[in-house]
N, CA and C atoms of all chains as a GROMACS GRO file, in nm:
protein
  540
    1UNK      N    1  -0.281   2.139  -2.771
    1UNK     CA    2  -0.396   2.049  -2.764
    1UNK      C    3  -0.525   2.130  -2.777
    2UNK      N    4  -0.613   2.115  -2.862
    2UNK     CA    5  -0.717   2.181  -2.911
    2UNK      C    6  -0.862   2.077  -2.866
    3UNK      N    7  -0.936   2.124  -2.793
    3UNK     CA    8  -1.088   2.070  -2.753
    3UNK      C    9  -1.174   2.112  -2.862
    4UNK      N   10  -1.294   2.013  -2.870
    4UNK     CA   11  -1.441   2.038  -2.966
    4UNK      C   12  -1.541   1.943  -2.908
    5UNK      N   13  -1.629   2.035  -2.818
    5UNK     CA   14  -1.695   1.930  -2.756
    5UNK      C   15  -1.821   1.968  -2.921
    6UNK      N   16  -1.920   1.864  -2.881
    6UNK     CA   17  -1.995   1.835  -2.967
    6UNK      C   18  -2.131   1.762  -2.901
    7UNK      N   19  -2.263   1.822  -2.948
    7UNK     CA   20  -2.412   1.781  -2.893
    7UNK      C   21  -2.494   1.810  -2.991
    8UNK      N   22  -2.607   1.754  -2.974
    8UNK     CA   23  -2.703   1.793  -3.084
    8UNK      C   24  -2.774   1.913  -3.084
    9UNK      N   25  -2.732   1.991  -2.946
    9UNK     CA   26  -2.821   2.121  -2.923
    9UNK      C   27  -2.792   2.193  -3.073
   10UNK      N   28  -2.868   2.297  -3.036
   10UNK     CA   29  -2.830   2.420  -3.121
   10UNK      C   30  -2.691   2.504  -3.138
   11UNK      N   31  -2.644   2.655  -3.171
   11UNK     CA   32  -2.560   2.690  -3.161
   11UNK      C   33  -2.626   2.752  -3.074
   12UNK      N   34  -2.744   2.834  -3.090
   12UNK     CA   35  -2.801   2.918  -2.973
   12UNK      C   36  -2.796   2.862  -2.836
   13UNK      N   37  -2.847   2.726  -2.831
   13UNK     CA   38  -2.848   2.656  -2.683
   13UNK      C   39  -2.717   2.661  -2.627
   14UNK      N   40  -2.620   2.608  -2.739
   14UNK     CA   41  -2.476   2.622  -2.668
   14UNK      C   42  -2.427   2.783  -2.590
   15UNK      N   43  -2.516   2.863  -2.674
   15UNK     CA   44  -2.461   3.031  -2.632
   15UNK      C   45  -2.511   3.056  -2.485
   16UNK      N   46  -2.630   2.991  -2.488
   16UNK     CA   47  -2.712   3.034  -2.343
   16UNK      C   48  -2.706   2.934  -2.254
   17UNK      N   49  -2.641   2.816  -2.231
   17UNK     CA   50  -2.554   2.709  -2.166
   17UNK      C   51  -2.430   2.815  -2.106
   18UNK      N   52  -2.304   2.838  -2.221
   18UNK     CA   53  -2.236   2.910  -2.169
   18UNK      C   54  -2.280   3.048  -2.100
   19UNK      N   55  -2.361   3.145  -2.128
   19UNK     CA   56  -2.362   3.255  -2.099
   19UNK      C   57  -2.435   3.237  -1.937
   20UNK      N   58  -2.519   3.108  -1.911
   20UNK     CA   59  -2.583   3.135  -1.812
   20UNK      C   60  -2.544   3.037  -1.670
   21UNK      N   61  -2.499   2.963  -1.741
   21UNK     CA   62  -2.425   2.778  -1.674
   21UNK      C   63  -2.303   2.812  -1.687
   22UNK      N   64  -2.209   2.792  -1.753
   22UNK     CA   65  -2.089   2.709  -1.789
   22UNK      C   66  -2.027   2.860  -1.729
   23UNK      N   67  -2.041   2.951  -1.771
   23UNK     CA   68  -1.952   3.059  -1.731
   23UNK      C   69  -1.985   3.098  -1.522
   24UNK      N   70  -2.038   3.025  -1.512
   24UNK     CA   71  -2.040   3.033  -1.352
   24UNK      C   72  -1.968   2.931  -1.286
   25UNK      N   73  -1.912   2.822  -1.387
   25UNK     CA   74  -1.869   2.667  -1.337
   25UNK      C   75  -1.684   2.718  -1.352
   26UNK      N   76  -1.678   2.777  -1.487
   26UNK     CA   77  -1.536   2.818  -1.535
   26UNK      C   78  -1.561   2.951  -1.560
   27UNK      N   79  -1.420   3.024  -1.524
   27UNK     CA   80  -1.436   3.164  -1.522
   27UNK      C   81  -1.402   3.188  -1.707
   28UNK      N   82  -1.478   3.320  -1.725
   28UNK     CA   83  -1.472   3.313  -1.866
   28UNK      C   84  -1.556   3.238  -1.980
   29UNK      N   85  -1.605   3.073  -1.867
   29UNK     CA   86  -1.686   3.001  -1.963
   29UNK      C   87  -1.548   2.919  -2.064
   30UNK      N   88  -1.654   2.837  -2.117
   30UNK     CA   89  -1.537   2.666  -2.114
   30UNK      C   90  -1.470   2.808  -2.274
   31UNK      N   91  -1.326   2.755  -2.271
   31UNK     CA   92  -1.272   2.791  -2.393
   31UNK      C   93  -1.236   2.787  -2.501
   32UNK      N   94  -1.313   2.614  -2.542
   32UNK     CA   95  -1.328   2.568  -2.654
   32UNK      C   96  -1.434   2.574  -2.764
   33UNK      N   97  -1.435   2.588  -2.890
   33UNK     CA   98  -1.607   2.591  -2.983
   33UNK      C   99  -1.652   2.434  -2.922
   34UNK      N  100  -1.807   2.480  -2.910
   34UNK     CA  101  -1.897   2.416  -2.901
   34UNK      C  102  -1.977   2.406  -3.012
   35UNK      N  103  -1.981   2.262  -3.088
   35UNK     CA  104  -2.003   2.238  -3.207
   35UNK      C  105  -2.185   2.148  -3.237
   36UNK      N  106  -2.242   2.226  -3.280
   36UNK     CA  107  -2.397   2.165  -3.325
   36UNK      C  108  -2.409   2.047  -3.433
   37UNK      N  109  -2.460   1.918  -3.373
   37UNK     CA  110  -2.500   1.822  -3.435
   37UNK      C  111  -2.581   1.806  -3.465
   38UNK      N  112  -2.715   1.841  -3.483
   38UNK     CA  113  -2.811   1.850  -3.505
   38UNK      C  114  -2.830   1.737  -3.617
   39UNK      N  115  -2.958   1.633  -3.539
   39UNK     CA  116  -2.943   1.555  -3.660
   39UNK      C  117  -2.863   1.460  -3.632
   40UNK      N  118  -2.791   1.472  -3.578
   40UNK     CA  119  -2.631   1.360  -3.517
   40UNK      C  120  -2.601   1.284  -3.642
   41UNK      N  121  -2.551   1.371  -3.750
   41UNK     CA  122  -2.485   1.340  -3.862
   41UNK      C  123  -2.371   1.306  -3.787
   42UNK      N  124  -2.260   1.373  -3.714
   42UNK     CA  125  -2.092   1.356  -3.657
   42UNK      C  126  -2.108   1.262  -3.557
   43UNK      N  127  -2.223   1.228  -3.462
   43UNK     CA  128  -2.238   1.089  -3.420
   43UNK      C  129  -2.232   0.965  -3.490
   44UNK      N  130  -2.305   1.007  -3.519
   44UNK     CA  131  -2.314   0.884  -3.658
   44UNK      C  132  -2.200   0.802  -3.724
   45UNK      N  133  -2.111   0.857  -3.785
   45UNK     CA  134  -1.988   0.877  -3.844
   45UNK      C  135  -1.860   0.831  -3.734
   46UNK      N  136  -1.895   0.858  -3.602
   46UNK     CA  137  -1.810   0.868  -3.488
   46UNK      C  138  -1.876   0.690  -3.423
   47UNK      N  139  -1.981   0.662  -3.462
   47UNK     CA  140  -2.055   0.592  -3.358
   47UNK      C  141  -2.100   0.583  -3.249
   48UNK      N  142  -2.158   0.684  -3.214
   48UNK     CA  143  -2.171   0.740  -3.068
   48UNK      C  144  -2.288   0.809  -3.050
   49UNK      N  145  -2.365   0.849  -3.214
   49UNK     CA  146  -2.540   0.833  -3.199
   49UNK      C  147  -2.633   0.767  -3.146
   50UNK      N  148  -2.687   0.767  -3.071
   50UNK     CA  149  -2.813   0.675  -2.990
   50UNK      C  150  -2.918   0.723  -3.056
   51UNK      N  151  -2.975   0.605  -3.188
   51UNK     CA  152  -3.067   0.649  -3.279
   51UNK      C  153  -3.191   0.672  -3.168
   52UNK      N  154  -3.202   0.586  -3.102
   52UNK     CA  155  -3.316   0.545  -3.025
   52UNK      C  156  -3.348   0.660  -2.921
   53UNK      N  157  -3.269   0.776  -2.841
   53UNK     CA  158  -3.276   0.846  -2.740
   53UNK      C  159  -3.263   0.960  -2.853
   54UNK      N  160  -3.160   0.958  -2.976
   54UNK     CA  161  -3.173   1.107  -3.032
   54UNK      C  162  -3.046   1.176  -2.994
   55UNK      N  163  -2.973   1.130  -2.910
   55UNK     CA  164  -2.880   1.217  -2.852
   55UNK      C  165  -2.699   1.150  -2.878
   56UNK      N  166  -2.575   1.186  -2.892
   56UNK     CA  167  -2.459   1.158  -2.856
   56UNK      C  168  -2.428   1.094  -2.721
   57UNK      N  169  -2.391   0.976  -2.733
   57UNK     CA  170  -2.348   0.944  -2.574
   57UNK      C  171  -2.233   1.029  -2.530
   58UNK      N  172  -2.163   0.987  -2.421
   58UNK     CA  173  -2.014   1.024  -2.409
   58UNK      C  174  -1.888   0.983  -2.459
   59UNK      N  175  -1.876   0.975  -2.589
   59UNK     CA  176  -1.772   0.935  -2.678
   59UNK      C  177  -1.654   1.058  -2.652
   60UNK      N  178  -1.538   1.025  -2.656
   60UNK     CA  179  -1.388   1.104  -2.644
   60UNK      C  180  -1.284   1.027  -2.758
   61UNK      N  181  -1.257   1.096  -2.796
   61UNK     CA  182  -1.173   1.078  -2.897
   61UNK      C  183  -1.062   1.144  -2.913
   62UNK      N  184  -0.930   1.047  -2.899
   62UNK     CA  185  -0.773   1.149  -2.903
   62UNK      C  186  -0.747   1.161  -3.082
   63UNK      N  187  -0.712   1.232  -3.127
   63UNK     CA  188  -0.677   1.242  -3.281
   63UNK      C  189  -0.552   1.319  -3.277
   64UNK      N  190  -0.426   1.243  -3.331
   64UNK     CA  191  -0.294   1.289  -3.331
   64UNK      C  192  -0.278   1.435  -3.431
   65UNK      N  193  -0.183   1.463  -3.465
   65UNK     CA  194  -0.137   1.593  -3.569
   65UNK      C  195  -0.166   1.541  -3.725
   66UNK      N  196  -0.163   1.462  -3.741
   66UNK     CA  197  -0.199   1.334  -3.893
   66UNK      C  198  -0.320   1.320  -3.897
   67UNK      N  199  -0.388   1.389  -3.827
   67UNK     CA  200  -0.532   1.321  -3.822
   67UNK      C  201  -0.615   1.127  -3.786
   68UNK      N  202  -0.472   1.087  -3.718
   68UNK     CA  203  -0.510   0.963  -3.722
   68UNK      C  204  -0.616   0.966  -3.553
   69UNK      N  205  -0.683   0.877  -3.547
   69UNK     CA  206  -0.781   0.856  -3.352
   69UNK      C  207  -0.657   0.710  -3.297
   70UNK      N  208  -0.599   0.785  -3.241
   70UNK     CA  209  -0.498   0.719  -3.177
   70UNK      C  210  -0.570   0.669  -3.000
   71UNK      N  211  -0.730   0.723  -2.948
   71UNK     CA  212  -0.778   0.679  -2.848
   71UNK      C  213  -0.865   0.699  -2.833
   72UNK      N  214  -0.990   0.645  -2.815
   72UNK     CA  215  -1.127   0.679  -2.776
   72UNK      C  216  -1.167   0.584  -2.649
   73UNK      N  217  -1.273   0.640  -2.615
   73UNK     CA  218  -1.329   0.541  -2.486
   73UNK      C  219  -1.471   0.674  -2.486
   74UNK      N  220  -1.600   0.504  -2.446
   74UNK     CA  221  -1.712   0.584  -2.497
   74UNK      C  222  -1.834   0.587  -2.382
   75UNK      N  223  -1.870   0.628  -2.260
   75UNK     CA  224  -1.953   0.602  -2.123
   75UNK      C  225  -2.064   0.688  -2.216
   76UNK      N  226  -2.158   0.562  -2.145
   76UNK     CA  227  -2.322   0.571  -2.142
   76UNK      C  228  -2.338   0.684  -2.061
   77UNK      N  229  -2.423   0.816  -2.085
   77UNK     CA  230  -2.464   0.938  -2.013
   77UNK      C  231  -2.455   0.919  -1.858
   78UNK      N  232  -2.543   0.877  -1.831
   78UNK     CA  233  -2.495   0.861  -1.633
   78UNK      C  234  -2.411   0.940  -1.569
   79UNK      N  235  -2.295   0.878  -1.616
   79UNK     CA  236  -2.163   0.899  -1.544
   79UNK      C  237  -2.054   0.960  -1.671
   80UNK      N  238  -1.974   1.063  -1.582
   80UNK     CA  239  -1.879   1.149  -1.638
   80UNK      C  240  -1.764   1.127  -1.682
   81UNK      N  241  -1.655   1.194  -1.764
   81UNK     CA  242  -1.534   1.149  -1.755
   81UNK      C  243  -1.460   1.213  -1.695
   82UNK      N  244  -1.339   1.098  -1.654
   82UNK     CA  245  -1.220   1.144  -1.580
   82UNK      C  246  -1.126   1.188  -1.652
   83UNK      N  247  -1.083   1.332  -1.665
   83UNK     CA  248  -0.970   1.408  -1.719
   83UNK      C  249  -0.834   1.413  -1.679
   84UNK      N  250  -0.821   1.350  -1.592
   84UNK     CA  251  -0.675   1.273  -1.524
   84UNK      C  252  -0.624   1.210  -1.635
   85UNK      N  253  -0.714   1.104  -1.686
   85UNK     CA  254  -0.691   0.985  -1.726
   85UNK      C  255  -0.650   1.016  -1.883
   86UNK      N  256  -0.718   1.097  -1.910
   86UNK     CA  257  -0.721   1.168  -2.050
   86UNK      C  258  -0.574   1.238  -2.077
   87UNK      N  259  -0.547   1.299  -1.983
   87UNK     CA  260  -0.414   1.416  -1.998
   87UNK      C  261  -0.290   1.302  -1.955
   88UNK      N  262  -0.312   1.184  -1.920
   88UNK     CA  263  -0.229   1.106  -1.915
   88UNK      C  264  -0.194   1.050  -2.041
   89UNK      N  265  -0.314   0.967  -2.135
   89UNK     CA  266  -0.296   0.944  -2.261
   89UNK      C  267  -0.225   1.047  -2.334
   90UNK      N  268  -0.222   1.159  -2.303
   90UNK     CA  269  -0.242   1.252  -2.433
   90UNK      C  270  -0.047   1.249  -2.406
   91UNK      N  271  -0.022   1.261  -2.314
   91UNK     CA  272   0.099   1.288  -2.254
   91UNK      C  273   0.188   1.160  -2.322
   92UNK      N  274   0.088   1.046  -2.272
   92UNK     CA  275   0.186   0.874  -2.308
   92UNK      C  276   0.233   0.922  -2.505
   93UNK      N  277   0.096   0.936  -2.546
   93UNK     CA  278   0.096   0.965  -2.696
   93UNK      C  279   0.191   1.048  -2.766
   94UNK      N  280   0.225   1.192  -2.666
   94UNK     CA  281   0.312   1.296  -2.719
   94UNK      C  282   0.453   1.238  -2.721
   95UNK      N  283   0.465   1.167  -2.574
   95UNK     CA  284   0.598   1.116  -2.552
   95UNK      C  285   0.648   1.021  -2.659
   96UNK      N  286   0.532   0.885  -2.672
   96UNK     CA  287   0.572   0.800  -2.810
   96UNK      C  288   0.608   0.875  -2.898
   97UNK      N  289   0.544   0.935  -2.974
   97UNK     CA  290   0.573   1.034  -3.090
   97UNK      C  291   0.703   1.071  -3.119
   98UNK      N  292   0.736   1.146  -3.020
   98UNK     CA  293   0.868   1.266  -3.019
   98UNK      C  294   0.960   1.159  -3.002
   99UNK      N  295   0.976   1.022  -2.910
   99UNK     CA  296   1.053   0.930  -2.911
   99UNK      C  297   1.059   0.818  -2.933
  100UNK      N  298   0.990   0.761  -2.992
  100UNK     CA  299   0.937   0.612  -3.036
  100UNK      C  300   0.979   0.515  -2.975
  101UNK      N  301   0.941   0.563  -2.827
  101UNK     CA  302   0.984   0.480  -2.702
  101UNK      C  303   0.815   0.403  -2.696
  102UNK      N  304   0.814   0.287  -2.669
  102UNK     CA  305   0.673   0.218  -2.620
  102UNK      C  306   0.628   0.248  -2.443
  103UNK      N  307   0.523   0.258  -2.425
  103UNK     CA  308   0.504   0.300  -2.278
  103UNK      C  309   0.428   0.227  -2.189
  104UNK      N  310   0.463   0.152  -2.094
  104UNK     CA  311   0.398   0.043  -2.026
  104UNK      C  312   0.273   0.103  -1.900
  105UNK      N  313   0.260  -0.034  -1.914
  105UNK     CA  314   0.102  -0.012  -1.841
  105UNK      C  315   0.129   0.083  -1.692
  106UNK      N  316   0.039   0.190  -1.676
  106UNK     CA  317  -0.005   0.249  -1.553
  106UNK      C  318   0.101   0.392  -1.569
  107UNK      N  319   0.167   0.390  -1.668
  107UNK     CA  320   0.283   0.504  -1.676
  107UNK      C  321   0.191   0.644  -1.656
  108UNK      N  322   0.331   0.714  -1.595
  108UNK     CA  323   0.262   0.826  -1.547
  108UNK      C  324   0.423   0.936  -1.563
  109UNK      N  325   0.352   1.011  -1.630
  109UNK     CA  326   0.516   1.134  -1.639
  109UNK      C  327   0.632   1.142  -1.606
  110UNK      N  328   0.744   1.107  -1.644
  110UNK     CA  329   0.820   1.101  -1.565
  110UNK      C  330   0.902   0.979  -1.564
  111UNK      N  331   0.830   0.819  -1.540
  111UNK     CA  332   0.813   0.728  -1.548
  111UNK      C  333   0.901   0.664  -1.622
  112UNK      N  334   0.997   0.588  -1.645
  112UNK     CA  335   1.093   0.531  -1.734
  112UNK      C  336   0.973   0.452  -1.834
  113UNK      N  337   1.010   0.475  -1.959
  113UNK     CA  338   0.955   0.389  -2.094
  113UNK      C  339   1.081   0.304  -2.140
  114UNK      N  340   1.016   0.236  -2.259
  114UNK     CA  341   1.062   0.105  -2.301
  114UNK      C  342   1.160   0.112  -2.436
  115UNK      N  343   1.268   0.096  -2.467
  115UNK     CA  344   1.283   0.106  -2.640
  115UNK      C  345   1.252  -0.029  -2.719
  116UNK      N  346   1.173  -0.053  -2.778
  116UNK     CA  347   1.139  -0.170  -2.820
  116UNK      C  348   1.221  -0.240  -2.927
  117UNK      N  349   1.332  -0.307  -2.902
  117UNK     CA  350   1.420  -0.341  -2.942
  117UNK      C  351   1.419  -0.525  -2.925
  118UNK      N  352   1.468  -0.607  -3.005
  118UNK     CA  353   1.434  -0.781  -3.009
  118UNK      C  354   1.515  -0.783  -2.877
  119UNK      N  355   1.624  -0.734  -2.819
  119UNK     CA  356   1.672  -0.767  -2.702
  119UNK      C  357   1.606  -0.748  -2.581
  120UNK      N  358   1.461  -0.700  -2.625
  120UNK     CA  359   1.387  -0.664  -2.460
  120UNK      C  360   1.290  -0.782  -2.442
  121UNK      N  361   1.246  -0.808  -2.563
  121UNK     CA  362   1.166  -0.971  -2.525
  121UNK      C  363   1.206  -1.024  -2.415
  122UNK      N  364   1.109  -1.055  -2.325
  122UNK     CA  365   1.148  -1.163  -2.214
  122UNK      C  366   1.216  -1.115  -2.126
  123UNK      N  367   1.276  -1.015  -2.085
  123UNK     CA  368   1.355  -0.900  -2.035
  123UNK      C  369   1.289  -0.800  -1.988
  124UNK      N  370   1.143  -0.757  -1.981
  124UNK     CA  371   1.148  -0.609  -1.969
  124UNK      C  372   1.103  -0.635  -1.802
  125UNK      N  373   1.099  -0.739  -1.730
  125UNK     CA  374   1.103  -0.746  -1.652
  125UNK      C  375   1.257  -0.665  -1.491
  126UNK      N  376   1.297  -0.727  -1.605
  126UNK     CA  377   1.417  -0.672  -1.551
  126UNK      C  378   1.481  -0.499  -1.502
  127UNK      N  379   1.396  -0.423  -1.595
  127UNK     CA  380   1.364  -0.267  -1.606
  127UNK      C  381   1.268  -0.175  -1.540
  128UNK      N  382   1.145  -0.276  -1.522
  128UNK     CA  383   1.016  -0.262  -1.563
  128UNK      C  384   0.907  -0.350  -1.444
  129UNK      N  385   0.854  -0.288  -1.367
  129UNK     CA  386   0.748  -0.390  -1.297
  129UNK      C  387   0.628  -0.322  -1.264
  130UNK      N  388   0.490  -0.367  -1.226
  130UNK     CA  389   0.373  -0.307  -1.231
  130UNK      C  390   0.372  -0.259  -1.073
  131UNK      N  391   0.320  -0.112  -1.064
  131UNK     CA  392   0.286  -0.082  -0.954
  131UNK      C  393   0.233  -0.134  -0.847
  132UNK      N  394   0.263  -0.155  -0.685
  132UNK     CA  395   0.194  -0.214  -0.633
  132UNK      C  396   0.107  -0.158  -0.538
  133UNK      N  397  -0.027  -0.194  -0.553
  133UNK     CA  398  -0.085  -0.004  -0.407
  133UNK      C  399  -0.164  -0.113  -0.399
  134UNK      N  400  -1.902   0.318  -4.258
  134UNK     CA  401  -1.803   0.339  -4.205
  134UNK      C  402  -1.750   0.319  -4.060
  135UNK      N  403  -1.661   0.268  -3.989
  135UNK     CA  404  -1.595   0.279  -3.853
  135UNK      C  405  -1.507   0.332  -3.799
  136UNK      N  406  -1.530   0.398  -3.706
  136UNK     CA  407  -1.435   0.467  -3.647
  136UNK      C  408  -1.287   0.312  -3.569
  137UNK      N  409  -1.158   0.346  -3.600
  137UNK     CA  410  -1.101   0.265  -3.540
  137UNK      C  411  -0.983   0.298  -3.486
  138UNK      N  412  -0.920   0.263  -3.343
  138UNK     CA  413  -0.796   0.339  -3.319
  138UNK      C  414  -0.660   0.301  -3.441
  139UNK      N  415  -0.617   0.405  -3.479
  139UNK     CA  416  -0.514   0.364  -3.582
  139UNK      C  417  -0.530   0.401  -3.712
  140UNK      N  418  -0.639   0.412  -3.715
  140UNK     CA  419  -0.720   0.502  -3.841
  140UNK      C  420  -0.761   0.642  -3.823
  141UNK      N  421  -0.743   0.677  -3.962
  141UNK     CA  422  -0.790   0.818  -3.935
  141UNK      C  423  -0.923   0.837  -3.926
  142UNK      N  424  -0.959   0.994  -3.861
  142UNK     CA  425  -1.072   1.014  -3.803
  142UNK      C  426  -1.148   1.100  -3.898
  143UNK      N  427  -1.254   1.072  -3.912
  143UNK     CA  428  -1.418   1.116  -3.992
  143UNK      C  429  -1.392   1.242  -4.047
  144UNK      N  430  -1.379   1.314  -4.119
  144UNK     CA  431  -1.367   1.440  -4.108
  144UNK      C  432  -1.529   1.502  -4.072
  145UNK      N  433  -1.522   1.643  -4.096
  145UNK     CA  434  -1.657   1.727  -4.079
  145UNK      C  435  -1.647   1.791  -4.075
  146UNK      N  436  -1.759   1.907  -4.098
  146UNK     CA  437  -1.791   2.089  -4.074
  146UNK      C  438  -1.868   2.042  -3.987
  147UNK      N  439  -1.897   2.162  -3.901
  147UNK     CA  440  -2.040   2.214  -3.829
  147UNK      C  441  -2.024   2.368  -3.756
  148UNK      N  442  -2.153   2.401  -3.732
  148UNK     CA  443  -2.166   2.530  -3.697
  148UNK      C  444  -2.140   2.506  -3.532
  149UNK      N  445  -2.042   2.619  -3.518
  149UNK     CA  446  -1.991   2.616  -3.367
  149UNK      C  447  -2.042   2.760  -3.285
  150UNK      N  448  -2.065   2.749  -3.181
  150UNK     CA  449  -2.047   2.876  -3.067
  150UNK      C  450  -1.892   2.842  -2.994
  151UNK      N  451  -1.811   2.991  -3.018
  151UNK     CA  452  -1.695   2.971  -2.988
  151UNK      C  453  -1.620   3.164  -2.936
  152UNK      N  454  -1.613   3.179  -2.817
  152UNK     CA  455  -1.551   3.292  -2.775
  152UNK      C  456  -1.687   3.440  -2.830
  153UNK      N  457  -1.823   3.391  -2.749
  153UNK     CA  458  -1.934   3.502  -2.784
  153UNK      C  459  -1.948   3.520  -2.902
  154UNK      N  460  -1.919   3.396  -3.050
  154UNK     CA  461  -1.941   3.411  -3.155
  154UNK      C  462  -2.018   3.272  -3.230
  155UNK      N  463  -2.056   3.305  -3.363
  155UNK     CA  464  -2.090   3.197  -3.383
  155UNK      C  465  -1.991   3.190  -3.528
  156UNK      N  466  -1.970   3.037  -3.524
  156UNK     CA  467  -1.867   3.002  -3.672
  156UNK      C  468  -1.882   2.824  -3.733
  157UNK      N  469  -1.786   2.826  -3.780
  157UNK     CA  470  -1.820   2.706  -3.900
  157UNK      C  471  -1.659   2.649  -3.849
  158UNK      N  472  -1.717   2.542  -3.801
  158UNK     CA  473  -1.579   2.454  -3.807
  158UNK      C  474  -1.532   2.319  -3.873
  159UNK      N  475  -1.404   2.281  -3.899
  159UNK     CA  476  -1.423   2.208  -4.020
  159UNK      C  477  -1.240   2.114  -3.932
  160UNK      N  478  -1.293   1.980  -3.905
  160UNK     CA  479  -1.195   1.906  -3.851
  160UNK      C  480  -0.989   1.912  -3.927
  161UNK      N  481  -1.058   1.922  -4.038
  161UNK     CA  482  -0.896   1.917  -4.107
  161UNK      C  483  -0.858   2.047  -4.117
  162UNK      N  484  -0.917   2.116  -4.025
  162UNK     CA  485  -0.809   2.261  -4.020
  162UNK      C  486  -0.756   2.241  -3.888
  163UNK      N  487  -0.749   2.112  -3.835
  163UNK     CA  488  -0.718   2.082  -3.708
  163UNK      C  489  -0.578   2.029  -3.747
  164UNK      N  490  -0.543   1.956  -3.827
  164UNK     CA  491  -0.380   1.888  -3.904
  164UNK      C  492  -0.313   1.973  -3.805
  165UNK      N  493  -0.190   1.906  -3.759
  165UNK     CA  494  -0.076   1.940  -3.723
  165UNK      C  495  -0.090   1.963  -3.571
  166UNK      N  496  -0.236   1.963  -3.539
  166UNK     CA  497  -0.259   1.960  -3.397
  166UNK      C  498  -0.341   1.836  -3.271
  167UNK      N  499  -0.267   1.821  -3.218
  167UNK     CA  500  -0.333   1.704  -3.078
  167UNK      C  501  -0.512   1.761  -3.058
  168UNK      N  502  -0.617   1.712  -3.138
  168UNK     CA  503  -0.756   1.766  -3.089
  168UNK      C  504  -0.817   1.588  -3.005
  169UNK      N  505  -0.887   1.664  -2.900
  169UNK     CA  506  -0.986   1.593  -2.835
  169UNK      C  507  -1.097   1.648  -2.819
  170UNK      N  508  -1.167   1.540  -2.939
  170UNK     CA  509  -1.361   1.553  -2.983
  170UNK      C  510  -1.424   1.461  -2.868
  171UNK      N  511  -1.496   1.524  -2.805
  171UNK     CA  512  -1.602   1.517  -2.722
  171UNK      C  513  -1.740   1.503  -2.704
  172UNK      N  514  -1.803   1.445  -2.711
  172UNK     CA  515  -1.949   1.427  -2.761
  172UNK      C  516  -2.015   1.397  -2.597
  173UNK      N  517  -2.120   1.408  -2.595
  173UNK     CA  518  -2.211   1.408  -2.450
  173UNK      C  519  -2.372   1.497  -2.463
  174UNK      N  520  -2.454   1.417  -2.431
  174UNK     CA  521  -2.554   1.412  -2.461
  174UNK      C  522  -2.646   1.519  -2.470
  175UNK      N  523  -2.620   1.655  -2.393
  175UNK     CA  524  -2.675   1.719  -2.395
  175UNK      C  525  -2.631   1.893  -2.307
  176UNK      N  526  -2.678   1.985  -2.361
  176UNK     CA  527  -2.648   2.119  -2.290
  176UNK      C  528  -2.738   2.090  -2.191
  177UNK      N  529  -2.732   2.147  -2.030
  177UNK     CA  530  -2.806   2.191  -1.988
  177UNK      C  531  -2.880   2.064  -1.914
  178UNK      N  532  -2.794   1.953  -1.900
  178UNK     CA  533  -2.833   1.811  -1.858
  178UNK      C  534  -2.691   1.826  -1.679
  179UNK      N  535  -2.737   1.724  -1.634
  179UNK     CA  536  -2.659   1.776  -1.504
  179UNK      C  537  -2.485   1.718  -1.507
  180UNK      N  538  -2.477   1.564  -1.616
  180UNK     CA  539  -2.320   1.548  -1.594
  180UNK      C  540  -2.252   1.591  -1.653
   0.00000   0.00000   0.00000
């Protein structure tokens, strides 16, 4: 799994972010390229430019081995994302893939999935029920 | 253009800071690998 975060800073800003911030937060400093938008051409394209502020919101985007965006979800600056939630998708996604099992709501590693077969219609109850907390 | 789940994603270059260097990165040299693109508003902002 390969990261690219992406902002409109500079490349320089990104250097002195990491060299002076980020490498005190994570040891080493984050380990992915940090990619310059400048201009928010890759916003744009992504939809996640805010012509009006100038800046990328918080857009995330999963993109499989095919290059297809198999998940995005996009928070207004404010507030952060949850990386739980993320490494869960990425996990549901790998698992479909490798087994072209379908994966029901709230699944979490481990977790029995579905084979989607005409005999489960109306049935997956029987296998299958939603967490209760 | 739109971005949509199920569709493929935008391609692009851009100039990156990556491991005390600076480089040119280009999305479809990503093929064959799980990438998560990240966008957020700003370096040096507090979230």
């Amino acid at each position: 799994m390969e990261v690219l975060s992406v902002s409109v800073d500079s490349i320089h800003s990104h250097k002195v972010w990491q060299e002076t911030e980020l490498s005190k937060m994570v040891e080493g400093g984050v380990p992915y390229p940090m990619l310059s938008d400048q201009g928010g051409k890759i916003g744009r394209l992504y939809g996640v430019y805010d012509e009006e502020a100038g800046v990328n919101v918080r857009g995330r985007f999963l993109i499989d081995p095919d290059g297809i965006i198999q998940a995005m979800e996009v928070l207004t600056p404010p507030v952060g994302r949850n990386d739980a939630e993320l490494f869960r998708q990425i996990k549901a996604y790998q698992h479909q893939r490798a087994t072209k099992e379908v994966i029901p709501a709230g699944w979490q590693p481990g977790d029995p999935t579905l084979t989607p077969t005409d005999k489960l219609a109306g049935r997956v109850w029987e296998i299958w029920k939603p967490r209760q907390e | 253009m739109t971005v949509f789940v199920g569709k493929p994603a935008p391609n692009f270059t851009a100039k990156a800071f990556h491991n005390g260097a600076f480089k040119t990165v280009k999305l479809e040299d990503y093929r064959g690998k799980w990438v998560v693109l990240c966008f957020y508003p700003g370096d040096f902002t507090y979230v």
